[in-house]
C-alpha positions in Angstrom: -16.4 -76.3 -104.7 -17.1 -75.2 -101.1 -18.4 -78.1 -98.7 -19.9 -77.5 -95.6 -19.6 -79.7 -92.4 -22.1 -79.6 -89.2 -21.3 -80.9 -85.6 -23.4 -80.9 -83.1 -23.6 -81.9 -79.4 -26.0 -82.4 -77.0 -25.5 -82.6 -72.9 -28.3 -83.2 -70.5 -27.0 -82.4 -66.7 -29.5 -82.6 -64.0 -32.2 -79.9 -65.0 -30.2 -78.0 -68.1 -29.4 -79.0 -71.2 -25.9 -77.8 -72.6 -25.9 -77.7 -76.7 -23.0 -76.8 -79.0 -22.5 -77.0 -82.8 -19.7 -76.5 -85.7 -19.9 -75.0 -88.7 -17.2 -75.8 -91.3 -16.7 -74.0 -94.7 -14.2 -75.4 -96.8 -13.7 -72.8 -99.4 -13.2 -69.9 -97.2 -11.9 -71.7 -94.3 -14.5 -70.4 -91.9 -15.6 -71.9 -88.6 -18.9 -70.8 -87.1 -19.7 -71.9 -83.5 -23.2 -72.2 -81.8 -24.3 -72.6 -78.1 -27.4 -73.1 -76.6 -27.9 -73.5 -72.9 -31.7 -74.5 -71.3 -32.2 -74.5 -67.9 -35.7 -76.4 -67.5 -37.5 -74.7 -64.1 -39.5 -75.3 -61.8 -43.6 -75.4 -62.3 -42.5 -76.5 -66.4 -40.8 -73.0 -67.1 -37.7 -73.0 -69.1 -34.9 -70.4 -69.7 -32.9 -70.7 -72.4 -29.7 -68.3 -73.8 -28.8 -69.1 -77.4 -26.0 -67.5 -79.5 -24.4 -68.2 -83.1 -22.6 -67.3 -85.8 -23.7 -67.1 -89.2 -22.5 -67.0 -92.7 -24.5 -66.7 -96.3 -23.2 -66.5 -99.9 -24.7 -64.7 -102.2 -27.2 -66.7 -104.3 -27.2 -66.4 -108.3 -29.9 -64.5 -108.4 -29.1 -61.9 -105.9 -25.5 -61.8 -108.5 -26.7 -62.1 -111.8 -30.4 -61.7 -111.9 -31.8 -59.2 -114.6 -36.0 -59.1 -114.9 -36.9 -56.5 -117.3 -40.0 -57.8 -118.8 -42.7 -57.1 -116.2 -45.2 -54.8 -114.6 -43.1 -53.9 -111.6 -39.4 -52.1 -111.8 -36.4 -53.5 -113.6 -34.8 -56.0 -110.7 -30.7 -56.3 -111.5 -28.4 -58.5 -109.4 -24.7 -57.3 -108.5 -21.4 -59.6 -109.1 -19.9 -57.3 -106.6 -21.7 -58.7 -103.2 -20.3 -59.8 -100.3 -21.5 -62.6 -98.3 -23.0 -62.0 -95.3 -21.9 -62.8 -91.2 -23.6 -62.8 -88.2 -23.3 -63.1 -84.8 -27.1 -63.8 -83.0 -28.1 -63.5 -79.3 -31.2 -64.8 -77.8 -32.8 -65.2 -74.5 -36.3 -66.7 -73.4 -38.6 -68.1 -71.2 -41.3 -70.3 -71.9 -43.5 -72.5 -70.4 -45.5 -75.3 -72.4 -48.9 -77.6 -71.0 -50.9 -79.3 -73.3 -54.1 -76.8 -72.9 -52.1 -73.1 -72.1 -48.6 -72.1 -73.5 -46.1 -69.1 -73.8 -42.9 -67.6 -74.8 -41.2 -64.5 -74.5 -37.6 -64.2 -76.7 -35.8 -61.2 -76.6 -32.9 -61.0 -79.4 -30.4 -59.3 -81.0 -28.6 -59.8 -84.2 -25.8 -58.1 -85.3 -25.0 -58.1 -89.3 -22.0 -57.2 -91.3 -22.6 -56.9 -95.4 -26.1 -57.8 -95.4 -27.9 -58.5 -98.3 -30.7 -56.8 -99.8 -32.4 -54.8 -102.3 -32.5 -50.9 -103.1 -34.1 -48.6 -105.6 -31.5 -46.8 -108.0 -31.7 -43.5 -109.1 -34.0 -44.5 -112.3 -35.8 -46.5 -110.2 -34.6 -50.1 -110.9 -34.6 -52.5 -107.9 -31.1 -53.6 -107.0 -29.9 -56.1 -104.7 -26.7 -54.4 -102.7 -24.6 -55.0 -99.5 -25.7 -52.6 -95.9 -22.5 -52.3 -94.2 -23.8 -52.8 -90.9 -26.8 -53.8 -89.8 -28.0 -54.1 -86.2 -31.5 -55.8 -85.4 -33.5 -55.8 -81.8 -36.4 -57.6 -81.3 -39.1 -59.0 -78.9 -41.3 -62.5 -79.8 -44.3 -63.0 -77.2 -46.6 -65.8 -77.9 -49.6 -67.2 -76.0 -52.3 -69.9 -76.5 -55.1 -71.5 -74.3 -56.9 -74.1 -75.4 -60.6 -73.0 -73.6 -62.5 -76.6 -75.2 -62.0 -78.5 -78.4 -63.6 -75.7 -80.3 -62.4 -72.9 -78.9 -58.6 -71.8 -78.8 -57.2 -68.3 -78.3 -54.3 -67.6 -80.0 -52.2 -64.3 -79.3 -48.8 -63.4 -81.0 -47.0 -60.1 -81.0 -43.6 -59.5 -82.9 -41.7 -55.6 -82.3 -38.2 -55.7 -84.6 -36.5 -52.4 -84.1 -33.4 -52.1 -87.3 -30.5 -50.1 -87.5 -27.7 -49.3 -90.0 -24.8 -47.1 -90.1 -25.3 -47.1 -93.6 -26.2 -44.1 -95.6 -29.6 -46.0 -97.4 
């Protein structure tokens, strides 16, 4: 039985707004912390730095899954995964009116044992543990509302992955 315990806190002082939270895992005895710190601007522009830690188990099916009878490849889970931690960085600005809004977030997230899925040699689809993964990224998002008919709409997502493992 693992239970799982959240705390969180909020702080508003003068302009900024100062948030923190707890993660508590029982089973393993793992803490993971999160921070978020927004500092609202001038002219409605707000800068925010975020970070956290984060911790998955491996699900049943990514473990023990076996789906032979289809049109696609054999899938096969592993009982030999590890779960997967985290740490996450973020940074943005934004700045939000009720007819014209934007956001810029740059990130980075740094992985140990992630989980996901790899052809084997016979071409079965297996899910497996990446040692290390490290993923960049850049979020830009803008709207304008030009009447009540007409809205424009722009998003734009670059993710840049790495891994020092071998796949």
């Amino acid at each position: 039985l693992n239970i799982s315990l959240y705390f969180y806190e909020e702080r508003k002082l003068n302009n900024s707004t100062f948030s923190c939270g707890l993660r508590i895992l029982s089973k393993d005895n793992i803490t993971l912390p999160s921070f978020s710190y927004l500092v609202n601007g001038s002219n409605n522009y707000n800068y925010r730095f975020s970070y956290s830690q984060g911790y998955r188990s491996p699900s049943i099916k990514e473990r023990y899954y076996q789906w032979q009878d289809h049109a696609g490849p054999d899938i096969y889970g592993n009982p030999d995964l590890r779960p997967t931690k985290n740490n996450y960085f973020s940074i943005s600005l934004d700045k939000r009116s009720t007819i014209n809004d934007f956001s810029v977030d740059v990130y980075r997230n740094d992985i140990d044992d992630m989980i996901s899925t790899e052809y084997d040699s016979e071409g079965n689809l297996i899910y497996k543990n990446y040692d290390k993964v490290l993923i960049h990224g850049l979020n830009v998002h803008y709207y304008r509302k030009i009447s009540d008919k007409l809205k424009l709409r722009f998003v734009y997502n670059l993710t840049d992955a790495s891994s020092n493992s071998n796949e």
